[in-house]
C-alpha positions as CSV (number, residue, x, y, z in Angstrom):
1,X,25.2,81.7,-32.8
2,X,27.7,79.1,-34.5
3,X,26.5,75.4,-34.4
4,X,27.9,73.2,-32.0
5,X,30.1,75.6,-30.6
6,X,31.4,72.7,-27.7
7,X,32.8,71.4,-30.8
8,X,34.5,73.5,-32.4
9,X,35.9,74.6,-29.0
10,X,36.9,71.2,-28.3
11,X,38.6,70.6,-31.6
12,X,40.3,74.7,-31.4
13,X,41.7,73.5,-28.1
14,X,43.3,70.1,-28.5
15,X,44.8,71.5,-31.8
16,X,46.6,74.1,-30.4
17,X,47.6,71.8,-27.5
18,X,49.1,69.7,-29.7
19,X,51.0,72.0,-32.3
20,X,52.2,74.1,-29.6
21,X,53.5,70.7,-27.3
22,X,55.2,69.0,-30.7
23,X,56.8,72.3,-31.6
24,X,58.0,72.7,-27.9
25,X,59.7,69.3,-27.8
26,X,61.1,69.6,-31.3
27,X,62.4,72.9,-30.6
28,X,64.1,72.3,-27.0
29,X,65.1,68.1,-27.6
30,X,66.7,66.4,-30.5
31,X,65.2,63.7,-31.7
32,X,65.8,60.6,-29.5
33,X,66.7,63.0,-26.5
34,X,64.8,62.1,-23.6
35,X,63.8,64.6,-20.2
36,X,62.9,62.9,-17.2
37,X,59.9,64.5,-15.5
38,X,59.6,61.7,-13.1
39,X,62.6,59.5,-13.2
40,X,61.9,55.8,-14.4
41,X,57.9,56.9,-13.9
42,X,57.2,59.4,-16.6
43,X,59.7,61.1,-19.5
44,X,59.6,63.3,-22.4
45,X,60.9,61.6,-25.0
46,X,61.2,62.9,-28.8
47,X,60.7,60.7,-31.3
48,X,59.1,60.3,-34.6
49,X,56.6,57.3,-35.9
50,X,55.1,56.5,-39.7
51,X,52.8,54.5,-38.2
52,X,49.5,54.5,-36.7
53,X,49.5,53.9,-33.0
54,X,51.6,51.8,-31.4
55,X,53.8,51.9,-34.9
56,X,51.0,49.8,-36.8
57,X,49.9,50.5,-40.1
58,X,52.7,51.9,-41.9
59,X,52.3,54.4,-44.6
60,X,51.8,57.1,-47.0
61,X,47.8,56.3,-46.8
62,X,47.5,57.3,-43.5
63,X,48.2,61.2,-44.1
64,X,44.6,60.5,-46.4
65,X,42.8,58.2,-44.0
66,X,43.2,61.6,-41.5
67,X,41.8,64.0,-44.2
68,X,38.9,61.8,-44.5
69,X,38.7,61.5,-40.9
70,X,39.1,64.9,-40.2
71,X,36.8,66.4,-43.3
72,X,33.8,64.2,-42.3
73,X,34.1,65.0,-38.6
74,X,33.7,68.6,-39.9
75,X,31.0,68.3,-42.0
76,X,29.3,66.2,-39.1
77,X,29.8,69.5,-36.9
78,X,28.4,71.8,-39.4
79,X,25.2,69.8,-40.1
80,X,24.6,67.8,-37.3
81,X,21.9,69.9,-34.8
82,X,20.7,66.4,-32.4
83,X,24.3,66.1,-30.7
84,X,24.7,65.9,-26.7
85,X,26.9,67.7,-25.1
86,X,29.4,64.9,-24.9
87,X,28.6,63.7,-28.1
88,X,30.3,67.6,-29.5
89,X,33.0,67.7,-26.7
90,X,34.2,64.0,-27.8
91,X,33.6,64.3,-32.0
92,X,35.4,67.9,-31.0
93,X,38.4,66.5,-29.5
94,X,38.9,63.5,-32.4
95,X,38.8,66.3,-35.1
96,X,41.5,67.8,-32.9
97,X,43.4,64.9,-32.6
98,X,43.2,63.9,-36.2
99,X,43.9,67.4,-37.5
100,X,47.3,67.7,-35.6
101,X,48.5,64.3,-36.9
102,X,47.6,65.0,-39.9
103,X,49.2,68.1,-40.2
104,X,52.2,66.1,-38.9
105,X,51.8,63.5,-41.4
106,X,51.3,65.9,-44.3
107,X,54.7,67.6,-43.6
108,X,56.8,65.2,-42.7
109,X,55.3,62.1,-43.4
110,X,55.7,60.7,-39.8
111,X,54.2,62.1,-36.2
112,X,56.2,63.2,-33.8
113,X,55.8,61.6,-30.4
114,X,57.0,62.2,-27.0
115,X,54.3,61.8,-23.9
116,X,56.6,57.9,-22.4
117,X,55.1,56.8,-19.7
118,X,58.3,54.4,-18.9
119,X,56.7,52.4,-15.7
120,X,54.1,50.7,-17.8
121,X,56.6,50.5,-20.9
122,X,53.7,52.2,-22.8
123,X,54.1,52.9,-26.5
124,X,55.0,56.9,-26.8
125,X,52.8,59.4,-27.7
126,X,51.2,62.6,-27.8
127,X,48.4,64.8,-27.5
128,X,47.2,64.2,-30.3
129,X,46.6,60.7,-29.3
130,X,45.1,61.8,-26.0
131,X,42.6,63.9,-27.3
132,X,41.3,61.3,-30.1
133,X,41.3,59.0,-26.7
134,X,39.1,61.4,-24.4
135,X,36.8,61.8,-27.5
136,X,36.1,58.4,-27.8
137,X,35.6,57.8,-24.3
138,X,32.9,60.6,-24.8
Protein backbone atom coordinates (compact mmCIF):
# COMPACT_ATOMS: atom_id res chain seq x y z
CA UNK A 1 0.00 0.00 0.00
CA UNK A 2 1.63 3.45 -0.83
CA UNK A 3 2.36 5.71 2.32
CA UNK A 4 0.08 8.45 2.97
CA UNK A 5 -1.97 7.87 0.20
CA UNK A 6 -4.55 11.09 1.41
CA UNK A 7 -1.53 12.86 0.39
CA UNK A 8 -0.58 12.08 -2.51
CA UNK A 9 -4.21 12.17 -3.54
CA UNK A 10 -4.55 15.50 -2.16
CA UNK A 11 -1.50 16.87 -3.92
CA UNK A 12 -2.53 14.65 -7.57
CA UNK A 13 -5.81 16.54 -7.26
CA UNK A 14 -5.11 20.24 -6.61
CA UNK A 15 -2.38 19.87 -9.34
CA UNK A 16 -4.37 18.92 -11.89
CA UNK A 17 -7.07 21.43 -10.81
CA UNK A 18 -4.84 23.92 -11.22
CA UNK A 19 -2.94 23.16 -14.64
CA UNK A 20 -6.09 22.24 -16.20
CA UNK A 21 -7.95 25.86 -14.76
CA UNK A 22 -4.65 28.07 -15.83
CA UNK A 23 -4.54 26.40 -19.25
CA UNK A 24 -8.32 26.87 -19.59
CA UNK A 25 -8.23 30.69 -18.89
CA UNK A 26 -4.97 31.16 -20.94
CA UNK A 27 -6.42 29.26 -23.77
CA UNK A 28 -10.13 30.97 -23.97
CA UNK A 29 -8.98 34.81 -22.48
CA UNK A 30 -6.21 37.06 -23.42
CA UNK A 31 -4.36 38.33 -20.90
CA UNK A 32 -6.08 41.21 -19.05
CA UNK A 33 -9.56 39.94 -20.48
CA UNK A 34 -11.98 39.68 -17.91
CA UNK A 35 -15.48 37.19 -17.84
CA UNK A 36 -18.07 38.07 -15.47
CA UNK A 37 -19.45 35.08 -13.71
CA UNK A 38 -21.40 37.22 -11.34
CA UNK A 39 -21.32 40.78 -12.41
CA UNK A 40 -19.51 43.29 -10.04
CA UNK A 41 -19.60 40.04 -7.37
CA UNK A 42 -17.22 37.47 -8.83
CA UNK A 43 -15.06 37.51 -12.46
CA UNK A 44 -12.49 35.58 -14.22
CA UNK A 45 -9.90 37.65 -14.90
CA UNK A 46 -6.43 36.62 -16.64
CA UNK A 47 -3.61 38.00 -15.48
CA UNK A 48 -0.11 37.27 -14.73
CA UNK A 49 2.06 38.13 -11.31
CA UNK A 50 6.05 37.78 -10.50
CA UNK A 51 5.34 38.06 -7.18
CA UNK A 52 4.35 36.13 -4.25
CA UNK A 53 0.80 36.71 -3.13
CA UNK A 54 -0.77 39.76 -3.24
CA UNK A 55 2.33 40.82 -5.75
CA UNK A 56 4.89 40.84 -2.73
CA UNK A 57 8.20 39.46 -2.99
CA UNK A 58 9.38 39.94 -6.38
CA UNK A 59 11.64 37.55 -8.09
CA UNK A 60 13.61 35.07 -9.73
CA UNK A 61 14.15 33.29 -6.14
CA UNK A 62 10.84 32.46 -5.78
CA UNK A 63 10.73 29.72 -8.70
CA UNK A 64 13.60 28.02 -5.93
CA UNK A 65 11.86 28.89 -2.65
CA UNK A 66 8.88 26.51 -4.40
CA UNK A 67 11.35 23.64 -5.34
CA UNK A 68 12.38 23.67 -1.85
CA UNK A 69 8.98 23.95 -0.70
CA UNK A 70 7.67 21.52 -2.83
CA UNK A 71 10.83 18.74 -2.54
CA UNK A 72 10.67 18.79 1.34
CA UNK A 73 6.85 18.45 1.38
CA UNK A 74 7.63 15.31 -0.59
CA UNK A 75 10.15 13.84 1.25
CA UNK A 76 7.94 14.62 4.33
CA UNK A 77 5.14 12.30 2.57
CA UNK A 78 7.44 9.63 1.79
CA UNK A 79 8.99 9.28 5.31
CA UNK A 80 6.67 10.58 7.58
CA UNK A 81 4.30 7.42 8.99
CA UNK A 82 2.64 9.55 12.44
CA UNK A 83 0.46 12.03 10.17
CA UNK A 84 -3.40 12.52 10.81
CA UNK A 85 -5.61 12.52 8.39
CA UNK A 86 -5.76 16.17 8.12
CA UNK A 87 -2.32 16.54 8.71
CA UNK A 88 -1.79 14.43 4.87
CA UNK A 89 -4.95 16.07 3.28
CA UNK A 90 -3.48 19.68 4.20
CA UNK A 91 0.59 18.93 3.62
CA UNK A 92 -1.15 17.14 0.29
CA UNK A 93 -2.82 20.14 -0.89
CA UNK A 94 0.30 22.79 -0.20
CA UNK A 95 2.54 20.34 -2.30
CA UNK A 96 -0.22 20.85 -4.87
CA UNK A 97 -0.33 24.29 -4.53
CA UNK A 98 3.30 24.86 -4.61
CA UNK A 99 3.99 22.40 -7.52
CA UNK A 100 1.59 24.30 -9.95
CA UNK A 101 3.20 27.65 -9.23
CA UNK A 102 6.10 26.49 -9.55
CA UNK A 103 5.74 24.90 -12.61
CA UNK A 104 4.27 28.41 -13.59
CA UNK A 105 7.21 30.14 -12.24
CA UNK A 106 9.75 27.81 -13.90
CA UNK A 107 8.26 28.52 -17.38
CA UNK A 108 7.40 31.65 -17.45
CA UNK A 109 8.81 33.26 -14.64
CA UNK A 110 5.47 34.78 -13.38
CA UNK A 111 1.91 32.83 -12.22
CA UNK A 112 -0.90 33.23 -13.95
CA UNK A 113 -3.86 34.39 -11.97
CA UNK A 114 -7.44 34.76 -12.61
CA UNK A 115 -10.04 33.57 -9.57
CA UNK A 116 -11.25 38.18 -8.79
CA UNK A 117 -13.43 38.24 -6.36
CA UNK A 118 -14.32 42.06 -7.29
CA UNK A 119 -16.97 42.83 -4.23
CA UNK A 120 -14.25 42.57 -1.65
CA UNK A 121 -11.50 44.14 -4.14
CA UNK A 122 -9.51 41.00 -3.27
CA UNK A 123 -6.10 40.50 -4.81
CA UNK A 124 -6.52 37.81 -7.84
CA UNK A 125 -5.68 34.47 -7.75
CA UNK A 126 -5.86 30.94 -8.38
CA UNK A 127 -6.06 27.58 -7.37
CA UNK A 128 -3.04 27.18 -6.69
CA UNK A 129 -3.44 29.62 -3.96
CA UNK A 130 -6.60 28.02 -2.70
CA UNK A 131 -5.23 24.79 -2.27
CA UNK A 132 -1.94 26.02 -0.30
CA UNK A 133 -4.90 27.99 1.74
CA UNK A 134 -7.16 24.82 2.53
CA UNK A 135 -3.86 22.98 3.46
CA UNK A 136 -2.88 25.35 5.95
CA UNK A 137 -6.14 25.63 7.48
CA UNK A 138 -5.74 21.76 7.89
Amino acid sequence: MIKNFLFWIAAFICLIFDRVSKHAVMQNLQLYDSLPIWQGIFHITYITNPGSAFGFFKGDWLKWVSLIVSLGLIVLGCTNQKLDRWEKVGYGCILGGAIGNGIDRFASGEVTDFLSFMLINFPIFNLADVSINVGLAC
